[in-house]
N, C-alpha and C positions, 0 to 999 in steps of 0.2 A: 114553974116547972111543967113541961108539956110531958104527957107519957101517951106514948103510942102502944096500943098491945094487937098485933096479929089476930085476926078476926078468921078463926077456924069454925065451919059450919060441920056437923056428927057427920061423922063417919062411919060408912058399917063396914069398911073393908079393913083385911090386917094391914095396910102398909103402913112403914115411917113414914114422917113427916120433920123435914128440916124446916126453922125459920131463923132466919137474920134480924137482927134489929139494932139499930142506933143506940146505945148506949148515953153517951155524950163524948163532946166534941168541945175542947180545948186550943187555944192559940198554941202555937209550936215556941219554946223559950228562945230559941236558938234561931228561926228567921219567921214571921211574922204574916209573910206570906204565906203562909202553909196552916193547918190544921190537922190537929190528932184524932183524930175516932176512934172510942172506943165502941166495937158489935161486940153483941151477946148472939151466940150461935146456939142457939133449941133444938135438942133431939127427942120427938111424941114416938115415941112406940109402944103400939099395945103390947099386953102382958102376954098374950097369948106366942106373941114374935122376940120374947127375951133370949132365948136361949136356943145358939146356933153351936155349930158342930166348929167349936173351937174353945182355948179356953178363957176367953173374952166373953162377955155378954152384948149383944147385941148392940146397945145404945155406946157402949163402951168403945167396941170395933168401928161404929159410924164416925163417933167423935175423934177417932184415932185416925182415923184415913182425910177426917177435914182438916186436922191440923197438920199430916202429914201434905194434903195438897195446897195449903196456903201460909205455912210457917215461910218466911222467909221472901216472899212470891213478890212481885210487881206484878200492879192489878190496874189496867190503864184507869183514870180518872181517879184511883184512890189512892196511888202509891205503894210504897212496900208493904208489905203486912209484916208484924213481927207478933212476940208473945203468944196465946195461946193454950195455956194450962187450964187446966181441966180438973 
């Protein structure tokens, strides 16, 4: 088993930070050419940036607008995206 893990250097500023990563990757049952990936989508936000003027909490509202922009989506070189829960 390979594991990759995103190599964040300290930050001193408030922003989020999003990262992607390759979960694993499965032959498709159904045609053989194809492949399934599962990503794992990371939302880092400091404590100091939880809590915005909604009644979502920050990390919540990000993960809710990525799933909102790729539930469903065809993304050239990877195909549909589906699933998404959180």
């Amino acid at each position: 088993m390979l594991k990759v893990v995103p190599r964040i250097g300290n930050k001193e500023t408030a922003q989020s930070m999003v990262t992607i990563r390759v979960v694993r990757g499965l032959s498709n049952r159904g045609n053989d050419e194809f492949r399934d990936f599962q990503l794992a989508i990371e939302v880092f936000v400091p404590l100091t940036q939880w809590m915005i003027k909604d009644s979502n909490l920050r990390p919540f509202a990000i993960m809710g607008e990525i799933h909102k922009s790729l539930n469903n989506k065809t993304i050239d070189g990877l195909g549909k995206m589906t699933g998404g829960d959180f």
